[in-house]
N, C-alpha and C positions, 0 to 999 in steps of 0.2 A: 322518240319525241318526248319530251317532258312535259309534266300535268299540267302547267299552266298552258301549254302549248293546245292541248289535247281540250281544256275547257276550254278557252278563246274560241275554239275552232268547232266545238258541238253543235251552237247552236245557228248555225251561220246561213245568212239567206240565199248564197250561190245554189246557180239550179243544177249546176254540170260539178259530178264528183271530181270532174279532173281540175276544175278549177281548188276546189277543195285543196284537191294533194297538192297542188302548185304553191297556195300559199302558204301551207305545214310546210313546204319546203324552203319557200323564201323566209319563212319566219324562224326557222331552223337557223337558217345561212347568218342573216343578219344579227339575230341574238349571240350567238359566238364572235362575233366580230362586232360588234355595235359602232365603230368608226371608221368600219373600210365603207367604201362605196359598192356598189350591185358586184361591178366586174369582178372587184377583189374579194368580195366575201364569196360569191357561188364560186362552184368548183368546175372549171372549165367553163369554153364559149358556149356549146352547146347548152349549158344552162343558163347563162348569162342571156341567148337569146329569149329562151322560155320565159325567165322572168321580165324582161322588158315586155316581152308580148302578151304577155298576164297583163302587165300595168298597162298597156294600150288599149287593152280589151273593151269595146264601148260598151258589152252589156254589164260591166264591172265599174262599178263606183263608189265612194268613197265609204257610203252608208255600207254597202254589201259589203265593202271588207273589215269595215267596223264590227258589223252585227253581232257578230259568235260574240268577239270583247264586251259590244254593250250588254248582252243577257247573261254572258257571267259577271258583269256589274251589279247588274241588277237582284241579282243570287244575294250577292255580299251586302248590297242598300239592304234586303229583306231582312239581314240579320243586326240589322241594328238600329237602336230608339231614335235616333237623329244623324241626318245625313246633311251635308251642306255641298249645294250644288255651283258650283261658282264659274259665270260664264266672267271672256276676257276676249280681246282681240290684241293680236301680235302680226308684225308685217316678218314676210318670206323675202329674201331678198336672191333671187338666182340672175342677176347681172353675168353677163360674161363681156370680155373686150375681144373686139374686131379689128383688125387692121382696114385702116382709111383709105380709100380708092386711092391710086395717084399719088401718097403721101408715104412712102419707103415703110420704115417701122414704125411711125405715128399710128397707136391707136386710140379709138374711141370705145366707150363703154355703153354696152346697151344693158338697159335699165329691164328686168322681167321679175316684178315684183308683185306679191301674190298677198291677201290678208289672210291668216287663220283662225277662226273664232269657234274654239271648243267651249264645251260645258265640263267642267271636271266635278267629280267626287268625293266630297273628305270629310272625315268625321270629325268632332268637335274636341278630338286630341291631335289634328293634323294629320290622320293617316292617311294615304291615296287611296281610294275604295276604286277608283276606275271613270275612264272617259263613258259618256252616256249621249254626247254628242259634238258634232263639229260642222262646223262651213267655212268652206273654200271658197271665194272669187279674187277678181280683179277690178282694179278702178277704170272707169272709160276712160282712156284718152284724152278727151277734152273735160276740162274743169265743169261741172254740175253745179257748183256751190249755190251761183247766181238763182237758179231752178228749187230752192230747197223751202222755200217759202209757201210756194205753189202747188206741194207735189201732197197726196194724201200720203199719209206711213207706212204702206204697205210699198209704196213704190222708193222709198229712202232708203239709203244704206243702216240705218239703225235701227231698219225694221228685224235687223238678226237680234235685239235686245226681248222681242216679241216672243220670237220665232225658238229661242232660248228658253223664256218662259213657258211655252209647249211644249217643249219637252219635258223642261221639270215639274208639268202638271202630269204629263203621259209616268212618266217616272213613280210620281203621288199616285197614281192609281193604278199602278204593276205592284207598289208596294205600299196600301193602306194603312197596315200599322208602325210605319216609320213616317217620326215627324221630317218633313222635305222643306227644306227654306233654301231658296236662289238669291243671289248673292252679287252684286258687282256693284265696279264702283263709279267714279262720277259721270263716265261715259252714257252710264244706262240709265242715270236720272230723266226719263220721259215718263210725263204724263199717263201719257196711253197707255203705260205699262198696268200704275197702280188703278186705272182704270178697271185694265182687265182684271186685275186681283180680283177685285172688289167686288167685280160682276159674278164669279164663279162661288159656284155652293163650297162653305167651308169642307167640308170630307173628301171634293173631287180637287180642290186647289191645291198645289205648292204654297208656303208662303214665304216673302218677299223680306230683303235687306237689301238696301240702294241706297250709297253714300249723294247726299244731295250738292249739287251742282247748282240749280235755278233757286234765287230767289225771290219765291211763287209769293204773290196775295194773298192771303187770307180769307175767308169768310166763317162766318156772317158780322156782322159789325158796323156802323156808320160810318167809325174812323179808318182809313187805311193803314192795314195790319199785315208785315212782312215777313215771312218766314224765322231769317236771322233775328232782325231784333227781338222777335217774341221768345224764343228761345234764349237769348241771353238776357233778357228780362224775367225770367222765367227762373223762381227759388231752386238752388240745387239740392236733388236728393242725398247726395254722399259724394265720397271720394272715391275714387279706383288707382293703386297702384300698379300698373303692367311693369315690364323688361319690354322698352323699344329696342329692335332687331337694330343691327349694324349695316350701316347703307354706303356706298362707296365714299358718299362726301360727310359723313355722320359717324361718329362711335357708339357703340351700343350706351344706353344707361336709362336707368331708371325714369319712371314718368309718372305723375301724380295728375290725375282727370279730376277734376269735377264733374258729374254729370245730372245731369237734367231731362225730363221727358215728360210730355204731353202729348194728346189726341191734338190732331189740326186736321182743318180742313181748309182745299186749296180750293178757288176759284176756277170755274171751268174754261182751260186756254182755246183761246180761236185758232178755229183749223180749218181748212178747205172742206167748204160743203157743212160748217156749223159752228157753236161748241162744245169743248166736251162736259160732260156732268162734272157737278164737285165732286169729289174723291175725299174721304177722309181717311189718313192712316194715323199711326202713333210716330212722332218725330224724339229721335233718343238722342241728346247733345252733348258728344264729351270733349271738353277743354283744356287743358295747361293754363290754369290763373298764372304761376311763378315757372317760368322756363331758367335755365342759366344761362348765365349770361351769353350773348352773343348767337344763341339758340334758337332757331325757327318754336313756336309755341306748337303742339300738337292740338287739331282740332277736326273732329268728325261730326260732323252731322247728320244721322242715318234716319233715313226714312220705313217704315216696316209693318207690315199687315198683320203681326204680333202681338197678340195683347200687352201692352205694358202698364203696367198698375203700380208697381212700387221700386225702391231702389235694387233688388237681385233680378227684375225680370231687365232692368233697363243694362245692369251689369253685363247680363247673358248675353242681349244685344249687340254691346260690344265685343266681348270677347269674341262671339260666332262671328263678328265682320272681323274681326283681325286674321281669322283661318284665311280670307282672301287672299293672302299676300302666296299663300301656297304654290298657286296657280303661277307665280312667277317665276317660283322656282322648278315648275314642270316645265313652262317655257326656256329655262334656263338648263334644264336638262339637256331638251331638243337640240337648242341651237347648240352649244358648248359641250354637250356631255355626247350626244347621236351625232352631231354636226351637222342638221338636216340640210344646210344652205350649202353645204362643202357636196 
């Protein structure tokens, strides 16, 4: 077995060695073959059985076969100044077509579609350091949306944006002397998130980067005071030139930011059973004034538990929310490079 194989697998929380050898075994099978399916990668039925019966195993679950992976994660976060942990949600799509009762070769398609919401690893030059966590469910059945008003956050589907942030605090204090900042983007714009930041002692916390989505109130003030406009009202500190990546409907090219940054604080939003306290974090604004022509403008609004005080800390800001996009390219491994849905 090969040493990445052999670390993954040290530290791992199965209680029965034989599960152990099971997985060294299927992790064998699969990494030589990374695009056959179970049948064709293991060598013969008789292990093709074994490993199906691994993966049915109820005392075996998602975290257990993680584990050994996340603590040699965690090895690698230890060895370095700053780590960015960047959660994301991706649909699984395992659909298969059935033949229609009655109906010859008419078939219908059943829909078995699955969310995956990892926390990935990467350093502030884009390296993968390692998955540190993941959640798997499904949607009910019936439409919930109606219910979403009423429901506390713990009981919402975007309570995994929390649940994320728990771990990159568990993560911040497995590894004290690496700076930890978690990461995503407009999805996770919830309150309750930089709530919790804000609640936690800075030594034991992660800290936070969340492209902003809601445009929150402002306080304190008489006049009613909005997120965006204050930011765009708001004198720029400098310029940032990046390299925008190449997107299927976009060519790469050059992009000139303006950016901007201030402390805000946001008004406490009503939620079942209260409100929440104000929150204050630092808001970093970066822009495209002159796009070319015909050109969508580039524009980020990052919200973040960071000190920003002048124009290179608001710079950093950005730059660390650009690693984001990494996590699409793991997903894009997945699907197209493993073929997990095949």
């Amino acid at each position: 077995m090969s040493d990445w194989r052999e670390t993954a697998l040290a530290e791992g929380q199965r209680h029965d060695v034989r599960h152990t050898k099971r997985l060294a075994r299927l992790l064998d099978r699969l990494s030589a073959r990374p695009l056959s399916s179970i049948p064709a990668a293991c060598h013969g039925w008789a292990e093709t059985v074994a490993a199906y019966r691994f993966l049915d195993h109820p005392a075996i679950g998602i975290q257990d076969i993680l584990s050994g992976h996340t603590h040699a994660t965690l090895e690698r976060i230890r060895a370095q100044e700053v780590v960015l942990l960047v959660q994301d949600t991706t649909f699984l799509d395992y659909g298969t077509t059935q033949p229609k009762v009655g109906m010859g070769t008419v078939k219908i398609k059943v829909r078995e579609e699955y969310l995956l919401h990892p926390t990935v690893a990467f350093t502030p030059e884009r390296g993968n350091v390692g998955v540190v966590g993941m959640k798997v469910w499904q949607r009910p059945e019936q439409p919930v949306a109606q219910q979403r008003n009423s429901k506390p956050i713990a009981e919402k589907e975007s309570y995994r944006w929390l649940e994320g942030y728990q771990c990159a605090c568990e993560v911040k204090q497995a590894c004290p002397a690496t700076l930890v900042v978690n990461m995503a983007d407009r999805e996770g714009d919830i309150q309750e998130w930089c709530v919790d930041v804000m609640r936690r002692e800075p030594g034991q916390r992660a800290e936070c980067i969340i492209r902003a989505k809601e445009n929150r109130r402002l306080a304190p003030g008489a006049a009613q005071r909005y997120l965006w406009a204050e930011m765009q009202q708001t004198c720029s500190l400098g310029t940032l030139t990046i390299d925008l990546a190449r997107q299927p409907d976009r060519p790469p090219r050059p992009v000139t930011l303006s950016v901007t940054a201030k402390p805000v604080t946001f008004y406490g939003a009503r939620r079942p059973g209260g409100k929440l306290p104000p929150v204050e974090v630092s808001a970093v604004y970066a822009q495209e004034p002159s796009p070319p022509p015909g050109e969508v403008p580039v524009e980020w609004l990052l919200l973040t538990s960071l000190p920003v005080t002048d124009f290179p800390q608001a710079c950093t800001v950005v730059q660390w929310y650009r690693c984001r996009w990494e996590i699409e390219l793991f997903f894009r491994v997945l699907k197209q490079g493993c073929q997990i849905e095949q």
